[in-house]
C-alpha positions as CSV (number, residue, x, y, z in Angstrom):
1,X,0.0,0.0,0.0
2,X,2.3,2.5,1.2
3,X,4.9,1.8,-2.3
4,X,2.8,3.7,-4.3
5,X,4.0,7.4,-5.0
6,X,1.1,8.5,-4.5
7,X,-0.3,7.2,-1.1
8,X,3.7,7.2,0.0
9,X,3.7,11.4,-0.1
10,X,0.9,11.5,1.0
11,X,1.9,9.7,4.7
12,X,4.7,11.4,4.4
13,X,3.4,14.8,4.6
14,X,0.7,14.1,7.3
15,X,3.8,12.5,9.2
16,X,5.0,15.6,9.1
17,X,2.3,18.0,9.9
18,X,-0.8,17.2,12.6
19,X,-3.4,16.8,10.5
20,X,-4.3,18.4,7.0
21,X,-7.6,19.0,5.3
22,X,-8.3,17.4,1.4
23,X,-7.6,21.0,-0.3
24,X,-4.4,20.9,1.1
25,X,-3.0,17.6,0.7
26,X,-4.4,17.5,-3.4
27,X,-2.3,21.5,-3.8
28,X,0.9,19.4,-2.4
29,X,0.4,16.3,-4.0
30,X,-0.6,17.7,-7.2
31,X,-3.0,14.9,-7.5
32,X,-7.1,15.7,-8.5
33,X,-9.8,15.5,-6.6
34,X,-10.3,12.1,-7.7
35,X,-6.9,10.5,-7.6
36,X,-6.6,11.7,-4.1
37,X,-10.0,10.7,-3.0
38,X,-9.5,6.9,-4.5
39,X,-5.4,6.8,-2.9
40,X,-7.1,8.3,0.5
41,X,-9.7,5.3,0.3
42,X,-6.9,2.6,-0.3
43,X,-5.3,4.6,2.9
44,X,-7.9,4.4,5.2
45,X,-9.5,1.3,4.1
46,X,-5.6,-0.3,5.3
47,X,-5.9,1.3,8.5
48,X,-2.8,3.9,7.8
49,X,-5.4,7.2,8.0
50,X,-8.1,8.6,9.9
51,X,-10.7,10.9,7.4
52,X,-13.3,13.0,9.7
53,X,-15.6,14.9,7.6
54,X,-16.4,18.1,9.3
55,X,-18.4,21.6,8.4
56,X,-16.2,24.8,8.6
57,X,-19.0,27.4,9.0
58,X,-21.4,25.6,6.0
59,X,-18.8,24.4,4.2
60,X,-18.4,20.7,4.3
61,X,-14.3,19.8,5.7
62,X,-12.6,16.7,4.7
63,X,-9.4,16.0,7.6
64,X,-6.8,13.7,7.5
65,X,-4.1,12.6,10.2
66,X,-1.6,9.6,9.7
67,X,-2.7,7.2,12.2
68,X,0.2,4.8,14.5
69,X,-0.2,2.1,12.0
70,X,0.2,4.5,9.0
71,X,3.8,5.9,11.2
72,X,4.6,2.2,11.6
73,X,4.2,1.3,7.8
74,X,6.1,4.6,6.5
75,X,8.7,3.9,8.9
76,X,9.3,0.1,7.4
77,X,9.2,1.2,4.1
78,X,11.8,3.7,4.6
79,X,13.8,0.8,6.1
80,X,13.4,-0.9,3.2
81,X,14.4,1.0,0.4
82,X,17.4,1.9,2.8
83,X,18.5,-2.3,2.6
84,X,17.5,-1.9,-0.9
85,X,20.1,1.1,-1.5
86,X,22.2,-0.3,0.3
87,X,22.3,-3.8,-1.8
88,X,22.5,-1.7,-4.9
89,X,25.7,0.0,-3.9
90,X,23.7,3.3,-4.2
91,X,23.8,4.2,0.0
């Protein structure tokens, strides 16, 4: 789950940050509305975010946090493209 380009910046920046809402997340990513809504699904639907749909005023608010399990996964994959590197002489 967490390979993909896609899905893997998008734990990475709610790693970095406390939580950020959909508008935010699909400006960084660059993704569209609907490539982010169907790589958030993947996400959640793995356990590795929470999505709370809010209302700002009347606005509807789409949030996202990594969750312990999405920290957990990010970390391993890091690990392993590190061994990987590492095998490949490129680290």
């Amino acid at each position: 789950t967490v390979h993909e380009p896609a899905r893997l910046a998008v734990l990475s920046i709610l790693h970095a940050i406390e939580s950020a809402d959909f508008s935010y997340l699909m400006i960084q990513t660059g993704l569209t509305q609907g490539n982010l809504s169907t790589h958030l699904t993947k996400l959640e639907e793995a356990g590795l975010v929470d999505v709370t749909k809010e209302f700002s005023g009347k606005r509807p608010r789409t949030v996202l946090r990594i969750t312990g399990a999405g920290r957990m996964a990010l970390v391993e994959h890091g690990k392993a493209l590190t061994q990987l590197f590492r095998m490949l002489g490129i680290a």
